[in-house]
N, C-alpha and C positions, 0 to 999 in steps of 0.2 A: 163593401165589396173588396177582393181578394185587390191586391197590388195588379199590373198588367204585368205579365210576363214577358221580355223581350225576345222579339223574334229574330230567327238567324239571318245575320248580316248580309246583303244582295252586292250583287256587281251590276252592272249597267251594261260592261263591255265582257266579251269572250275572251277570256285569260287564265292564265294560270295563274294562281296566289294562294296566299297561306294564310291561313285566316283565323282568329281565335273566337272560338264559338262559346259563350258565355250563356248556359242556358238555368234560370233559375227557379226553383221548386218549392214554391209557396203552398205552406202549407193552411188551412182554413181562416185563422186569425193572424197572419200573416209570417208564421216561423217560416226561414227564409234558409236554403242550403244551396251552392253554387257549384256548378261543373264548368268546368274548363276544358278545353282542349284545343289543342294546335293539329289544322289538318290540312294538306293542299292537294286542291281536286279543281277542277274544272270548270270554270262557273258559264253559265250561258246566260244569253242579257232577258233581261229582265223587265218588264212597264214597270214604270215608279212607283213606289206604294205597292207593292203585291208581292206577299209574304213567302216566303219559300218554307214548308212546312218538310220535317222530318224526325223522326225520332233517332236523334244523335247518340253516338257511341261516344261516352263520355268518360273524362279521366282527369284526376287535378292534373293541375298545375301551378308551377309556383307564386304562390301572392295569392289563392285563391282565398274565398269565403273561409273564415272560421270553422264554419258550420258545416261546412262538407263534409259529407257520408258518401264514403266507397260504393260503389256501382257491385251489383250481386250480378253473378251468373247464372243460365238456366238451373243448374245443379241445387245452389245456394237457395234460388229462390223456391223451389219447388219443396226444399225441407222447409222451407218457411212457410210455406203453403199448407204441407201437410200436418204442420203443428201445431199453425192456427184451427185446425177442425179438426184433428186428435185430442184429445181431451176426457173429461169429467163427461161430454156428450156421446163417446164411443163407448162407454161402459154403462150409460145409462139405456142404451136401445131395447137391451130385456125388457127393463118395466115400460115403455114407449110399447114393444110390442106384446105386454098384458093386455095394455087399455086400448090396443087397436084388435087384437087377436091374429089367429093363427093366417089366415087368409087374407085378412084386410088389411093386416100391419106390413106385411111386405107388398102389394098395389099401392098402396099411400106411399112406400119410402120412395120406390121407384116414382112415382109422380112427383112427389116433394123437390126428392133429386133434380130432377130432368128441369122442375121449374125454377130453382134456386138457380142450376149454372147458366140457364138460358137468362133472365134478370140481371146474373153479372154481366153476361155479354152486352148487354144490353144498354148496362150504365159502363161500359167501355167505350162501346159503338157511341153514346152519347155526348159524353168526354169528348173523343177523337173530333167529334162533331162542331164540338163547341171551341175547342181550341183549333179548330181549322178557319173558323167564322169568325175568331176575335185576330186571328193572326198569330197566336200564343205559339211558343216552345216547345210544350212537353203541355200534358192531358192535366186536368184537373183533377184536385180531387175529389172524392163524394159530396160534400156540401157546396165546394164551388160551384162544381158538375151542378147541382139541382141549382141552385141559385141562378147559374147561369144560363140554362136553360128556362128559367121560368124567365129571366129580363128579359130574353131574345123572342120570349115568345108572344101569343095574343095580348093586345094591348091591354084587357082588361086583367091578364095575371099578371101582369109586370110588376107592379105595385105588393106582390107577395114575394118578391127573388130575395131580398134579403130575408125575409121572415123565415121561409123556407130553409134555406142555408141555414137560421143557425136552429131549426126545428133538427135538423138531421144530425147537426153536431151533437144537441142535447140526448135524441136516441141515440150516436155514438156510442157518448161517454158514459151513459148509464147501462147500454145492453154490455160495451168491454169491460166498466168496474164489474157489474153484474157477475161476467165471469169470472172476472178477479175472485169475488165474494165466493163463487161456487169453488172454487178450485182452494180455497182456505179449509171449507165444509168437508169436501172430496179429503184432500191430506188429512186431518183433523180424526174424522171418520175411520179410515183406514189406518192407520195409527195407532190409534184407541184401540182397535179389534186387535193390532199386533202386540202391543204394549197387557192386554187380556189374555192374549195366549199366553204369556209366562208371568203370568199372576199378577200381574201391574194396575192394580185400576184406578185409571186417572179418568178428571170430569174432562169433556171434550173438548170445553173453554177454556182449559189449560192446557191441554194438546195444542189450539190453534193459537196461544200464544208463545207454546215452545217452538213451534211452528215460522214465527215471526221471522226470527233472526236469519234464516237463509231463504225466505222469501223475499226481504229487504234487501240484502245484498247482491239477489241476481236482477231486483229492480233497477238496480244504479246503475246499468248497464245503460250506454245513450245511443246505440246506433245499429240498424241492422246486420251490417258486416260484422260487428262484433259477437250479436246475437246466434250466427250463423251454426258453431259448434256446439254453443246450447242448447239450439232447436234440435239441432243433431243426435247429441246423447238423451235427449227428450223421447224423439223419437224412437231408437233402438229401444229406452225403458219400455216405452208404448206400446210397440209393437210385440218384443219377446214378452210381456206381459197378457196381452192377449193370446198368443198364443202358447200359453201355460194356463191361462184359463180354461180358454176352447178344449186343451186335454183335459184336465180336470172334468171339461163338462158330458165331453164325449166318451172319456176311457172306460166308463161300465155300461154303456149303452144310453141309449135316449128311452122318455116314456112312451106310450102310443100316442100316435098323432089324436086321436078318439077324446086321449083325457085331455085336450087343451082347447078350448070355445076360439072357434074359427071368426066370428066378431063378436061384437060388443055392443054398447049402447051410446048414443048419443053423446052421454056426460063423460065416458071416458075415451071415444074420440077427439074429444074435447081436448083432455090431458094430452093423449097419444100425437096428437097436432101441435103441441106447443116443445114436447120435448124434442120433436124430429124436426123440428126447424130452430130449435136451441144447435142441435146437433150438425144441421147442414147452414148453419148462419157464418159465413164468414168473407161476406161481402166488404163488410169495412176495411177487409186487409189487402182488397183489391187493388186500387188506386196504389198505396203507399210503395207497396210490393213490384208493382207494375214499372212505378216509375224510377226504382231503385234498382230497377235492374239496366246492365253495359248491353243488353240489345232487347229493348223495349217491346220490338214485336213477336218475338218470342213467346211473351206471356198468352198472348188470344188466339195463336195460330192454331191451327187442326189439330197439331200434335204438340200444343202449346203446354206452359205449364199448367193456365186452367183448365184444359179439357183433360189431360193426362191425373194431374193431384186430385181432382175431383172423383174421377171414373176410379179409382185404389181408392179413395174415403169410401164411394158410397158402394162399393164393392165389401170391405170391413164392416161398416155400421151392417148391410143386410146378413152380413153371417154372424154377425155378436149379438143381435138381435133377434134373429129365428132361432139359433143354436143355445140362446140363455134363457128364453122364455121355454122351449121345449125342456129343457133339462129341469127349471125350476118350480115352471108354471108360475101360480097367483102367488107363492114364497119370494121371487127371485126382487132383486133389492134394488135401489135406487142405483148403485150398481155394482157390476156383475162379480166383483172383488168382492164383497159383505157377504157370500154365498161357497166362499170356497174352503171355510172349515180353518182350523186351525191347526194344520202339521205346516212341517219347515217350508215347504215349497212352496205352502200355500200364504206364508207368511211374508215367502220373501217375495211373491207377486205384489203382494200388498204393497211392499217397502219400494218395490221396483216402480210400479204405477204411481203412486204417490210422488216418487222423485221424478218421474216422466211429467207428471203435470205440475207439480213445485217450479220445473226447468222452463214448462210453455207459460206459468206466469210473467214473465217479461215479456212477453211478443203480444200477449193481449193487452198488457199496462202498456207498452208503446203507442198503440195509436191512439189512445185517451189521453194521454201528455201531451203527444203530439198535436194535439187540438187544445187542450186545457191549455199547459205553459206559457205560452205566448200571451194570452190574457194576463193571465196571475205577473205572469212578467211587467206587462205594461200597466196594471194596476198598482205595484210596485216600486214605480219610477225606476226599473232596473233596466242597463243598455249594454249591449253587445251580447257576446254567450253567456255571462253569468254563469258559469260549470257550477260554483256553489249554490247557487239561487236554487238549480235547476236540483241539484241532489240534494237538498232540503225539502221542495216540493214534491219532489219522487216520496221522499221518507213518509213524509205527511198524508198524501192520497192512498200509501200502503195500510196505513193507521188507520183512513176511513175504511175500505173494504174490509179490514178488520175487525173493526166493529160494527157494521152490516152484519155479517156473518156469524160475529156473538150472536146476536140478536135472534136470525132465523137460521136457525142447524137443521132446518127440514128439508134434506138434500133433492130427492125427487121435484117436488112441492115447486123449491125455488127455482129450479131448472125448467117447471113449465112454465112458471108465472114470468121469467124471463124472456123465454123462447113466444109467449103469446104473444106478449105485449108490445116487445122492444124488438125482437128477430124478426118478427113479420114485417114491422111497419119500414125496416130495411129490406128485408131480401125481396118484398113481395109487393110493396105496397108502391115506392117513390120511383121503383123501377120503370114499370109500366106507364106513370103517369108523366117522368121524365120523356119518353120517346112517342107518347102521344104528341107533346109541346115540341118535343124538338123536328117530330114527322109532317108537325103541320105546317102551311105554306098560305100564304096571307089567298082568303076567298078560298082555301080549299082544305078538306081536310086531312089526316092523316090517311086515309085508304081504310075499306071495308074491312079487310083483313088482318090489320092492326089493330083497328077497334075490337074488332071480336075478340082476336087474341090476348091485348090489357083487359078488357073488359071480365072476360072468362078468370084471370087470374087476380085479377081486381077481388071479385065476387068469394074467388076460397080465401085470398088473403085477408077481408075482413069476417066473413066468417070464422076463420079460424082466431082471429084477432079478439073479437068480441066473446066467442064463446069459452075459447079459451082460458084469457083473462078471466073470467067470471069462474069457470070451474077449481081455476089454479086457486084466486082467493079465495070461493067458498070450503076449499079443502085446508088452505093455511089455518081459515079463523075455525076450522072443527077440528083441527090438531093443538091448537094450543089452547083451548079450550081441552079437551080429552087432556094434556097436561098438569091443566090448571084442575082440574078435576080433581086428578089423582094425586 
């Protein structure tokens, strides 16, 4: 179990006083960052023992934690928002909507959508819930959150809250290396094709080791604030790249809608399910994100950062999606960069996207450290920040995703096998089970209405989970096979 987080200080009597509010932000295995601040407000008395809960506007101050990481703004956090789900998955929605088709690939986005940010809300709502119940500071985050909701719950799951927790850590860390791994393939890829256009032909396992050295170096980066400009010019690449695409794909016209299969078959909704939820997975960045921000409720409010970052992502994904499948049909690539030919502008898309997603590899390596390090630390016998510890391990986890990604260069492929297996079992799957546990109330249960509604999402999310998975590997082992053939 997570450290207790201390709650903010009570008065007893009706006064004014100044008070320093020490609120600390444990992360899964217990990495530890402290905010301070001096504030004087008005306190009203209190019964003993009864926690005053609030999500504090925080700020150092001197003597504080080591470990302190600056407080983000709405601004800040919302580029952080939308770079964790810009990515290698915005330019995959072409092939995503091959294998749904014309019709059906855009009703699935729009459902996927709507059910991924309702599930964040959801393990928000449940956060809030459980740090209201313990007395806690500031909201947990995703593994505590399940953990802690499974301890508080029916007496017979109690007995899984640790299990649970660190079940989520391990999907963490595997579905954000995961991206790690895609986003080497992505660069690598597009690279290659640049490096082709003026006669250069290099193998792609040498791309993605030339690749190495300014992937490593934006890795060492330790903190979101610092991240904040990265994410920034990540995004501008991201963005002006898409739309130099989108012309490229528009400027001589689109084919008839006639020539493109408005659905498909079973085995490649299959695919089409795993990559669109690769693409709208980025629940893990919830918590971290939330709580690093100087006014906390910000983030879930109606016109917060997740309903606003979200509603521009899945706005982008449905027009890079119908707009690259129309143009390219069953041709159009893993993504939509490998389609645009090779004159100057279309190389320098190439070079621009590449650097857009080189730059979002830190923000998805952060919150897999962020859960990793702290073990590796304490297995270590290492104490206090160890900075060196820390940017050695950084080095090292780069290294693995590295070689991952030798391995399987099958950029589509890996993005759904990702997306089925490890994306679902976050956006779709612990959501819903969390707020059944946390809705229910001893001799009663969560409400008809709640069930039906986990239940219903329950049902796509292992569906798509199971079939998924299956279709993703049965297409890896019949590609490197056709390989090994050849």
């Amino acid at each position: 179990m997570d450290a207790e987080e201390p709650s903010i200080p009570q008065n007893t009597a009706t006064t004014t006083t100044t008070t320093t509010t020490t609120t600390t932000i444990t992360s899964n295995n217990g990495n530890q960052s402290t905010m301070s601040s001096n504030t004087s407000k008005l306190t009203a008395p209190e019964s003993e023992g009864q926690p005053v809960q609030a999500e504090t506007d925080a700020k150092p101050a001197a003597g504080s934690h080591e470990d302190y990481h600056p407080p983000t703004s709405y601004l800040e956090t919302i580029v952080h928002l939308f770079k964790g789900n810009i990515g290698p998955g915005l330019f995959a929605m072409g092939d995503a909507f091959k294998n749904g088709g014309l019709i059906v690939g855009p009703v699935l986005t729009v459902v996927i959508a709507v059910i991924c940010i309702h599930c964040q809300h959801v393990l928000i709502a449940c956060s809030k819930k459980m740090r209201d119940l313990r007395g806690d500071a500031v909201c947990a985050d995703y593994a505590a959150t399940v953990e802690q909701c499974f301890e508080n719950g029916p007496i017979k799951l109690r007995g899984w809250s640790r299990t649970m927790g660190h079940l989520v850590d391990v999907f963490i860390c595997v579905t954000q290396l995961g991206f790690c791994c895609i986003y080497f393939v992505f660069i690598s890829t597009n690279v290659k094709q640049i490096l082709q256009a003026y006669g250069i032909d290099m193998d792609v396992h040498l791309v993605m080791l030339l690749a190495l050295a300014p992937v490593l170096l934006s890795s060492l980066i330790t903190n979101l604030k610092w991240l904040t400009p990265v994410s920034l010019f990540a995004n501008v690449c991201m963005i002006l790249g898409l739309a130099i695409t989108l012309y490229y794909a528009l400027k001589d016209g689109l084919p008839e809608v006639t020539e493109r299969a408005y659905w498909t078959n079973g085995s490649q909704l299959a695919l089409f399910f795993g990559t669109a939820i690769f693409a709208f997975e980025g629940i893990a960045l919830v918590m971290p994100l939330k709580n690093a921000m100087r006014k906390p409720r910000q983030f879930e409010s109606t016109l917060g950062v997740l309903n606003v970052g979200m509603f521009l992502v899945s706005v982008m994904f449905m027009f890079a999606g119908s707009v690259g499948y129309m143009k390219w049909g069953e041709q159009v690539g893993g993504s939509l960069t490998l389609n645009l030919g090779d004159t100057i502008l279309a190389q320098s898309v190439k070079l621009m996207v590449s650097t857009g997603v080189l730059l979002g590899y830190p923000l998805q390596f952060f919150v897999a450290v962020q859960i990793m390090w702290p073990s590796a630390k304490q297995v270590c016998g290492m104490e206090g920040r160890s900075l060196a510890g820390e940017l050695i391990f950084r080095s090292l986890l780069v290294l693995v995703t590295l070689a991952i990604a030798e391995l399987v260069p099958a950029l589509g492929l890996f993005i759904s096998l990702i997306g089925a297996l490890c994306s679902t079992a976050l956006a779709l799957v612990f959501p819903p089970v969390i707020e059944l546990i946390a809705c229910s109330e001893p001799n009663k249960g969560p409400g008809i209405w709640i069930c039906l509604k986990n239940l219903i999402i329950l049902v796509l999310a292992l569906l798509g989970f199971f079939t998924g998975s299956y279709e993703s590997l049965k297409q890896i082992v019949k590609h490197f096979g056709e390989e090994e053939f050849h």
